[in-house]
Each structure stands twice: as C-alpha cells, then as structure tokens.
Backbone as JSON Lines, residues from 0, in Angstrom:
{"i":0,"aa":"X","n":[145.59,-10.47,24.56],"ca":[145.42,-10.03,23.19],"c":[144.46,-11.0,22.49]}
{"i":1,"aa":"X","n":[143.53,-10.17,21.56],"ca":[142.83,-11.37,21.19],"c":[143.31,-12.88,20.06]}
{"i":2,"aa":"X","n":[144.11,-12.41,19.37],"ca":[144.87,-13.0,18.49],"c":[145.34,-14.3,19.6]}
{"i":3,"aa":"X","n":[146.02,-13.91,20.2],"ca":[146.69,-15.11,21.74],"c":[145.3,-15.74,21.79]}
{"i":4,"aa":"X","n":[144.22,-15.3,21.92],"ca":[142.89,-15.58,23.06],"c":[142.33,-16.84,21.41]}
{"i":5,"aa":"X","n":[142.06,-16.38,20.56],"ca":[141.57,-17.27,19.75],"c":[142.43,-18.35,19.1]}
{"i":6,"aa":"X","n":[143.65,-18.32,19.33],"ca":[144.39,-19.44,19.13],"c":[144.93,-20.26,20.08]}
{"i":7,"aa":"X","n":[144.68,-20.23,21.37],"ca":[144.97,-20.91,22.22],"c":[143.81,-22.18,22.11]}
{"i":8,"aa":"X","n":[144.39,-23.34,22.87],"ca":[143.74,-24.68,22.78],"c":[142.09,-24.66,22.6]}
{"i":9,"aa":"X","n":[141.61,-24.0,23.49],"ca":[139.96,-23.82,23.31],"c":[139.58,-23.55,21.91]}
{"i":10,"aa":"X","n":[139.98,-22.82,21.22],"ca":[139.41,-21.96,19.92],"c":[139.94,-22.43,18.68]}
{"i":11,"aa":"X","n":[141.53,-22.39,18.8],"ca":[141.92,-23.03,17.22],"c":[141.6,-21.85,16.19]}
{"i":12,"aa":"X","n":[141.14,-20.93,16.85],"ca":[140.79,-19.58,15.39],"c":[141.62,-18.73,14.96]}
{"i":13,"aa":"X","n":[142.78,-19.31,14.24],"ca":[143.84,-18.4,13.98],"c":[143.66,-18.17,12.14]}
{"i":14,"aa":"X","n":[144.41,-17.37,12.0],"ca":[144.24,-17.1,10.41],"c":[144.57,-18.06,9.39]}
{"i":15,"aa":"X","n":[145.88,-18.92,9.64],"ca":[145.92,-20.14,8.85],"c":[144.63,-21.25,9.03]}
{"i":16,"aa":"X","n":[144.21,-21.31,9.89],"ca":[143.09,-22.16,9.66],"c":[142.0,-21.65,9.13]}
{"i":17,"aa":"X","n":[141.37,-20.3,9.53],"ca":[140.66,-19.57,8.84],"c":[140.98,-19.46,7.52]}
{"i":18,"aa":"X","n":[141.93,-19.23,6.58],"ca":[142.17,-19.16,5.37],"c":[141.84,-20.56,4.8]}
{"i":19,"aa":"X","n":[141.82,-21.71,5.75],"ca":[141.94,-22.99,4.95],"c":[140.14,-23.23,5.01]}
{"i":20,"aa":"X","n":[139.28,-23.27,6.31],"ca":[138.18,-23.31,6.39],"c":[137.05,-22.59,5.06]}
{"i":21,"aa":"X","n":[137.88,-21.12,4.68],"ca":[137.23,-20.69,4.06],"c":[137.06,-20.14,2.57]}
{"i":22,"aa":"X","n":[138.65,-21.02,2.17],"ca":[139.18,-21.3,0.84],"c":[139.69,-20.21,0.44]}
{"i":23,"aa":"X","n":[140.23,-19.26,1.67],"ca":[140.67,-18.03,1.23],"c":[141.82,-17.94,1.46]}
{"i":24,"aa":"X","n":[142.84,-17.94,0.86],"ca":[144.0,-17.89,1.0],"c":[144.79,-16.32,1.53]}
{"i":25,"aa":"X","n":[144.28,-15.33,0.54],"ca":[144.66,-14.44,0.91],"c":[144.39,-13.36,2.38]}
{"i":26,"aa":"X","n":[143.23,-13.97,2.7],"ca":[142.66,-13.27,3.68],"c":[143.17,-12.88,5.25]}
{"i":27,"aa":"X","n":[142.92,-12.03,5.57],"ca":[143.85,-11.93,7.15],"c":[142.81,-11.88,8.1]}
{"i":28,"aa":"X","n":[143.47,-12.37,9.29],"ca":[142.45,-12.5,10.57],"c":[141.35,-11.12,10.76]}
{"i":29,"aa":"X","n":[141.86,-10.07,10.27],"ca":[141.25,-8.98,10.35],"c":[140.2,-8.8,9.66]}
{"i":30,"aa":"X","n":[139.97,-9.27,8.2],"ca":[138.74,-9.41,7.76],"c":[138.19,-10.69,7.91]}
{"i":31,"aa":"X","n":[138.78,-11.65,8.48],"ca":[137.59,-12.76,9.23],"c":[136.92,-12.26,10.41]}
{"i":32,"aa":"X","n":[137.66,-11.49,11.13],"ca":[136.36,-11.1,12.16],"c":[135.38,-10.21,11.68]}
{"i":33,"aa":"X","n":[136.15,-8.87,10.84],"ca":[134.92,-7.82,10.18],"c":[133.84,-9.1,9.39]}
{"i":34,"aa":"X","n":[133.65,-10.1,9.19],"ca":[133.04,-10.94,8.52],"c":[132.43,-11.92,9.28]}
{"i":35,"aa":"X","n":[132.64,-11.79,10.38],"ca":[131.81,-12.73,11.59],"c":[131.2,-11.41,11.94]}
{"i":36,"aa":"X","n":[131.53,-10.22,11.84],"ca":[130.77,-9.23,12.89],"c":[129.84,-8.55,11.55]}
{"i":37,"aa":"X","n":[129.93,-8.67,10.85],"ca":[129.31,-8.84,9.22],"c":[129.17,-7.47,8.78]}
{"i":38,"aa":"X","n":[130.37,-6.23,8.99],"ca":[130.62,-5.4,8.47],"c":[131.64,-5.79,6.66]}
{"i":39,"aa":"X","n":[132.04,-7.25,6.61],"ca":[133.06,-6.72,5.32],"c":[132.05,-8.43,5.04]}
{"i":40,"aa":"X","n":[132.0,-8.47,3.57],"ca":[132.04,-9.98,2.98],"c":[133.05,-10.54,2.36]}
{"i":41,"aa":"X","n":[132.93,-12.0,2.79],"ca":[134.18,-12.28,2.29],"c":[133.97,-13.1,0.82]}
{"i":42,"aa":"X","n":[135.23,-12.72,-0.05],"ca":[134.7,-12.95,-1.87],"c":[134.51,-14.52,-1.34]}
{"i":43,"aa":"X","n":[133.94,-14.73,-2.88],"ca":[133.29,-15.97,-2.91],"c":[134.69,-16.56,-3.57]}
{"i":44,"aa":"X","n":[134.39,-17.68,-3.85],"ca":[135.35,-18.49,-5.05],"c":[135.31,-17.92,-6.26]}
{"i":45,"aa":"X","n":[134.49,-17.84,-6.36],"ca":[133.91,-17.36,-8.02],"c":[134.45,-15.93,-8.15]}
{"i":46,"aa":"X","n":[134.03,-15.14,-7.36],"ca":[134.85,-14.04,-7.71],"c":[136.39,-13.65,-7.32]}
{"i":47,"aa":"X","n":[136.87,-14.5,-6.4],"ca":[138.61,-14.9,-6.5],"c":[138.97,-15.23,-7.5]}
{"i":48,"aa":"X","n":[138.43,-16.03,-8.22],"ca":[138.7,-16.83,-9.47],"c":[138.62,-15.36,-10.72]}
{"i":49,"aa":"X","n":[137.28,-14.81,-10.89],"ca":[137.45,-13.49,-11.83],"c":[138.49,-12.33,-11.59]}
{"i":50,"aa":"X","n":[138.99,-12.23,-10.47],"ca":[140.09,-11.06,-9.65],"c":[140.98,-12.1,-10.68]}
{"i":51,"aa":"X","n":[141.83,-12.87,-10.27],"ca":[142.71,-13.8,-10.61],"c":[143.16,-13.62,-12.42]}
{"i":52,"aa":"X","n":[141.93,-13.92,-12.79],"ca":[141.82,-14.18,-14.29],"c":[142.03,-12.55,-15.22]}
{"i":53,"aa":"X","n":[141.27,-11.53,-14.3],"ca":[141.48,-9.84,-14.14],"c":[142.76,-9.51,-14.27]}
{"i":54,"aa":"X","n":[143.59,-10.2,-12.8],"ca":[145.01,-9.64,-12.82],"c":[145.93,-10.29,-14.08]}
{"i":55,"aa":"X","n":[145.63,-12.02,-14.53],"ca":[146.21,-12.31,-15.33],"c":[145.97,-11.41,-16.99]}
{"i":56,"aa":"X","n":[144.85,-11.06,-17.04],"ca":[144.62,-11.08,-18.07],"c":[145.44,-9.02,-18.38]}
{"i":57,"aa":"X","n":[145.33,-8.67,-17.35],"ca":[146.06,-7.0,-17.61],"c":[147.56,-7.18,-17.67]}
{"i":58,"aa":"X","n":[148.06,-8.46,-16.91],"ca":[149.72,-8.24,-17.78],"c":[149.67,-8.64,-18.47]}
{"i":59,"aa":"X","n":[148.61,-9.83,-19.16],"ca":[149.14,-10.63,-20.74],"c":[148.52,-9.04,-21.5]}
{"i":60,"aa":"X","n":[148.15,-8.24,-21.97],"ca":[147.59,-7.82,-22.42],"c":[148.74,-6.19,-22.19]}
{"i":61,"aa":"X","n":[149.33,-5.71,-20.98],"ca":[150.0,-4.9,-21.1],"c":[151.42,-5.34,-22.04]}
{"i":62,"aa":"X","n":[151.53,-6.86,-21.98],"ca":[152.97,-7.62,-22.63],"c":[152.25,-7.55,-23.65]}
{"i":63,"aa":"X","n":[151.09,-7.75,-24.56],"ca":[151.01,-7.8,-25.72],"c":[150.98,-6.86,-26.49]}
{"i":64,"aa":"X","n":[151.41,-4.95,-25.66],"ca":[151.52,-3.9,-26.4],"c":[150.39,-3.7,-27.45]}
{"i":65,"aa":"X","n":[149.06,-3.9,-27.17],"ca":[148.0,-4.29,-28.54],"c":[147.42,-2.2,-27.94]}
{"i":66,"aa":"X","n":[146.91,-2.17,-29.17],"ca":[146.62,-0.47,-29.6],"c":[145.1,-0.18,-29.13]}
{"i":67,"aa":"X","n":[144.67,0.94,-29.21],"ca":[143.37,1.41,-27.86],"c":[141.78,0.08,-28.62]}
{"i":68,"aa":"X","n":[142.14,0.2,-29.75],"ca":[140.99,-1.16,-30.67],"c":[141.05,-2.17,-30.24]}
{"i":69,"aa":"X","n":[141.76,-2.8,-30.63],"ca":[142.45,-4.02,-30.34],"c":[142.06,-4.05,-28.83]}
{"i":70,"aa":"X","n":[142.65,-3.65,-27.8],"ca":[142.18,-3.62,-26.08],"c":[140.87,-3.77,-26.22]}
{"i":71,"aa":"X","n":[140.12,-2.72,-26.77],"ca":[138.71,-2.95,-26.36],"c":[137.84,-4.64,-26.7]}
{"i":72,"aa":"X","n":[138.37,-4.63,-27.79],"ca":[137.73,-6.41,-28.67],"c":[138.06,-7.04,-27.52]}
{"i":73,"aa":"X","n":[139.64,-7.12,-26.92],"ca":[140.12,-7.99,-25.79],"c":[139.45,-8.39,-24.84]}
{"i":74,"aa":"X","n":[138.99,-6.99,-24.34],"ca":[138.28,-7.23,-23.12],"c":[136.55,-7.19,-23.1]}
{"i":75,"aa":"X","n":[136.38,-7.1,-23.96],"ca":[135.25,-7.83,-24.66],"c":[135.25,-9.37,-24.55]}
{"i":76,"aa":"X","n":[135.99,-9.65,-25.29],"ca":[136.31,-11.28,-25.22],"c":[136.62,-12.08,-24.05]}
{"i":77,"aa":"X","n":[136.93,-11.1,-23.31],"ca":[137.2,-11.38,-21.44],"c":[135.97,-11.59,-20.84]}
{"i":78,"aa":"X","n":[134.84,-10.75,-21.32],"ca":[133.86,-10.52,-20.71],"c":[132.82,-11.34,-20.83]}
{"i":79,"aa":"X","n":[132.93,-11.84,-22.09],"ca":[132.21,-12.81,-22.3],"c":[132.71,-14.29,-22.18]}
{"i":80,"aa":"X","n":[133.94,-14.3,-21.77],"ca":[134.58,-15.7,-21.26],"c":[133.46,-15.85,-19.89]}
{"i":81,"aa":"X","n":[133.92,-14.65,-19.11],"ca":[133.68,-14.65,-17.72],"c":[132.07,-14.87,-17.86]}
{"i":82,"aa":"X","n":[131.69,-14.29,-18.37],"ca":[130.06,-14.93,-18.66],"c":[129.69,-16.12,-18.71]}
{"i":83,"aa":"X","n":[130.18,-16.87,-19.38],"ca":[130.33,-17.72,-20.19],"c":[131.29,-18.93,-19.66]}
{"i":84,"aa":"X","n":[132.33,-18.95,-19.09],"ca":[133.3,-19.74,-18.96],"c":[133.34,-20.79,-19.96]}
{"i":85,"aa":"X","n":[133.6,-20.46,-21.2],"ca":[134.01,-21.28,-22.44],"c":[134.88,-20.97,-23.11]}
{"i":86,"aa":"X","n":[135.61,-22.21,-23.55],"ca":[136.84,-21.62,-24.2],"c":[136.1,-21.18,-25.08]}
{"i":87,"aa":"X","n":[137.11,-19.51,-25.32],"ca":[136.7,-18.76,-26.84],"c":[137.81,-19.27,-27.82]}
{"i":88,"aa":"X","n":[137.13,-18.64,-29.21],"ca":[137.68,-19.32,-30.7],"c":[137.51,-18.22,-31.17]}
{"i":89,"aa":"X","n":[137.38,-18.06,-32.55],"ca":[137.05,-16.79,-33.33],"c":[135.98,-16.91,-34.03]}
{"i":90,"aa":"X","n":[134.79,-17.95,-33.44],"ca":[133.32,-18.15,-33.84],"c":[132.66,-16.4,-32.54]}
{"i":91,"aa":"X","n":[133.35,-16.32,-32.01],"ca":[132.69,-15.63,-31.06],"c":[133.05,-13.91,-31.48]}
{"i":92,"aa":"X","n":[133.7,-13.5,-32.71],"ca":[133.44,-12.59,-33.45],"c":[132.16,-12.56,-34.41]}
{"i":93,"aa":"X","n":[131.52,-13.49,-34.08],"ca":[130.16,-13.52,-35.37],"c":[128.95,-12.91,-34.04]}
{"i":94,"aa":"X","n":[129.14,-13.16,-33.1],"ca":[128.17,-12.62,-32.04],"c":[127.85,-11.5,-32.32]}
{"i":95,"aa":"X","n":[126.7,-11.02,-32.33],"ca":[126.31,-9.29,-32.16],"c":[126.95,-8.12,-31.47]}
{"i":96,"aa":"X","n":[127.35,-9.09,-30.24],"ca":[128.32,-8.43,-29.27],"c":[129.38,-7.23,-29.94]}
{"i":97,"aa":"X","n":[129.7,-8.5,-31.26],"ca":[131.09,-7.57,-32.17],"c":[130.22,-7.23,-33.55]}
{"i":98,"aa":"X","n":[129.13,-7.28,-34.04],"ca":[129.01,-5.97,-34.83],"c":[129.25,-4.86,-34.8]}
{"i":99,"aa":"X","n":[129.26,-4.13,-33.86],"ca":[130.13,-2.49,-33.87],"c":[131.45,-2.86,-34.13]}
{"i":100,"aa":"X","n":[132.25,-3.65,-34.45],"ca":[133.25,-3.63,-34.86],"c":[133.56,-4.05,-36.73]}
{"i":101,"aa":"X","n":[132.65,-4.73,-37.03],"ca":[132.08,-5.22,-38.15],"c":[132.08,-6.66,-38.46]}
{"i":102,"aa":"X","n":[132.49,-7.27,-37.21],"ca":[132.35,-8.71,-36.69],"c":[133.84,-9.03,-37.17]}
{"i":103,"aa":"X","n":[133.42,-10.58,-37.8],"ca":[135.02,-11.59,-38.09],"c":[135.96,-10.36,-38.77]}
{"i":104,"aa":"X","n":[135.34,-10.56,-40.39],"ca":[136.02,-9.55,-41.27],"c":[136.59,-8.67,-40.43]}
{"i":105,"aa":"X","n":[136.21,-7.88,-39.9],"ca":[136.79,-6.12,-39.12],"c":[138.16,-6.94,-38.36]}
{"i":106,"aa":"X","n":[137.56,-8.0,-37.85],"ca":[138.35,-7.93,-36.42],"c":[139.81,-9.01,-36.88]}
{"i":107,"aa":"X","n":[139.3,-9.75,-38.25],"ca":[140.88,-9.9,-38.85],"c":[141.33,-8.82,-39.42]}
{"i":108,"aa":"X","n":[140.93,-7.65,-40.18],"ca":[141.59,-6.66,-40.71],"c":[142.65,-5.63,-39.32]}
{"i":109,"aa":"X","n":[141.73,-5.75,-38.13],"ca":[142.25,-5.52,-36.97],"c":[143.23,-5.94,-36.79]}
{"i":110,"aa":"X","n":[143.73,-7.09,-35.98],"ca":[144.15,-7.75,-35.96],"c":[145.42,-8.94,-36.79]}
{"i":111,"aa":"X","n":[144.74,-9.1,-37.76],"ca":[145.38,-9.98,-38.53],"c":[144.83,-11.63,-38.41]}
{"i":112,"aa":"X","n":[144.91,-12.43,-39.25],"ca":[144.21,-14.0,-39.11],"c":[145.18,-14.89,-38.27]}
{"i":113,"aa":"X","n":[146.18,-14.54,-38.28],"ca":[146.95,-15.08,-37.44],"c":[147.08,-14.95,-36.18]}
{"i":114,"aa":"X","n":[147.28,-13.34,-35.95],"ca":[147.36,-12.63,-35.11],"c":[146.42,-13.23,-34.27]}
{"i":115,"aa":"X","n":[145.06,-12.96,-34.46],"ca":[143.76,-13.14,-33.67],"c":[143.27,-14.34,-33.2]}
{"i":116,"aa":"X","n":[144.63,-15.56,-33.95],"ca":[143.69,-16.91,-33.45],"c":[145.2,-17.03,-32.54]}
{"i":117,"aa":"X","n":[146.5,-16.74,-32.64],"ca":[147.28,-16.75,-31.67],"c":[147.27,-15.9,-30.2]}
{"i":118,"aa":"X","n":[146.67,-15.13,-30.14],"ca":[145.76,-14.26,-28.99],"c":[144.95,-15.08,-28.71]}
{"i":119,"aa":"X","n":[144.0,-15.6,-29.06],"ca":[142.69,-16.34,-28.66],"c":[143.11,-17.63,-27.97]}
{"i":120,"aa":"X","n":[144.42,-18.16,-28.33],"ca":[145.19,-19.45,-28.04],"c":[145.39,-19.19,-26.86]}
{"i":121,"aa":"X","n":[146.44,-18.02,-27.04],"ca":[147.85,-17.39,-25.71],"c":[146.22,-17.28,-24.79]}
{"i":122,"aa":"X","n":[145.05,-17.03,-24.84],"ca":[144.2,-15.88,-23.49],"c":[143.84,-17.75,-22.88]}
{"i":123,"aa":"X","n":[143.17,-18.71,-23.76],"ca":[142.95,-19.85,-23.63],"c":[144.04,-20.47,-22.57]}
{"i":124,"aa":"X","n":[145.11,-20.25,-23.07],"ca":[146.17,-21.3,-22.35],"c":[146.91,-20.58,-20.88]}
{"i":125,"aa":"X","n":[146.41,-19.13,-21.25],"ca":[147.58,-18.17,-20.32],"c":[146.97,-17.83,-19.38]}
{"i":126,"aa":"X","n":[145.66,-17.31,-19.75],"ca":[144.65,-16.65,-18.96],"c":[143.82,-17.02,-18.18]}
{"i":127,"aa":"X","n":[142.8,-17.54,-19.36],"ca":[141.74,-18.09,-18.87],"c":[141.74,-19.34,-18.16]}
{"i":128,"aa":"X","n":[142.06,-19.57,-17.23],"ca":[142.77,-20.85,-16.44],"c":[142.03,-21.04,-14.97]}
C-alpha cells in the first residue's frame, strides 16, 4: 500500500510530517500527493489565515443577530481589514468605501455610537486575530 510504502524508513512521507513541513495542519496525505502530482494547490498561509478569520468572523456576526444593513457595513469592514490587515476604528467610516451608506453619521444612526465602536472592538479582539 502506498501509505505503508512512504512511511517506512526510506521516505518518512507520512501526513503528520507533511502537515508540519508544509504548515498545513489541516491537510491529508491525499491532497499532498494531488499537489506533488500538481492537480490540487495547496493554500498558502495567507489564505488559511483569511478562511480562519472568514469562519470566525460568520459566527461572531451570526451571534451578533445584526439586520440585512448592518451585515453588509460588517463585511465591508472585513474586507477591508483583509486588505489592509489593520486594526479598524471608526475613522474607516469616513472612507469612500462607506459613502453609499452616508459615511460616520449614517453608520452611527445605523448602528448606534456605542454600538459601532463595541463591534469594531469585539471584530478587533475576536476576529481579526
């Protein structure tokens, strides 16, 4: 079997080492070979890291029960983290990005002033990580 054949003394090519060689944790022997035989690629860091921040950021955001507006600004603000990798504040409602919303003003009337800098905190501390 090949699995036997690449982990025996000669080779050492089993999936725990493969996962460690290639900083992939999740990955299975099965897409390390489709990836030596260069039918599948394997994600980078960078985009493990955006999956990651993706999955975190759809339960903080399904737990925060926020309404179809509100979601959209969110992931807006996601998007331009991920761009960006900077912590956001609520300077980043003055961007053009959020004129269709009507920028700061709109997006505290949205929201609330509180509301919007305790979101911006919780995505900082929870999320964006």
């Amino acid at each position: 079997m090949l699995s036997e054949k690449v982990s025996s003394p000669d080779f050492y090519f089993n999936e725990a080492n493969l996962k460690v060689a290639y900083h992939y944790p999740e990955g299975s022997l099965s897409e390390f070979v489709k990836a030596a035989l260069k039918t599948y690629e394997l994600p980078t860091e960078e985009k493990m890291q955006e999956n990651k921040i993706d999955d975190l950021f759809e339960a903080w955001l399904i737990e925060g029960k926020f309404g179809s507006q509100q979601s959209k600004i969110l992931r807006m603000v996601k998007s331009q983290y991920l761009a960006n990798k900077e912590k956001i504040d609520v300077s980043i409602f003055n961007q053009p990005l959020f004129n269709q919303f009507g920028g700061l003003p709109a997006i505290i009337r949205i929201f609330g002033e509180k509301e919007i800098q305790n979101n911006l905190q919780e995505l900082n501390t929870k999320v964006f990580i």
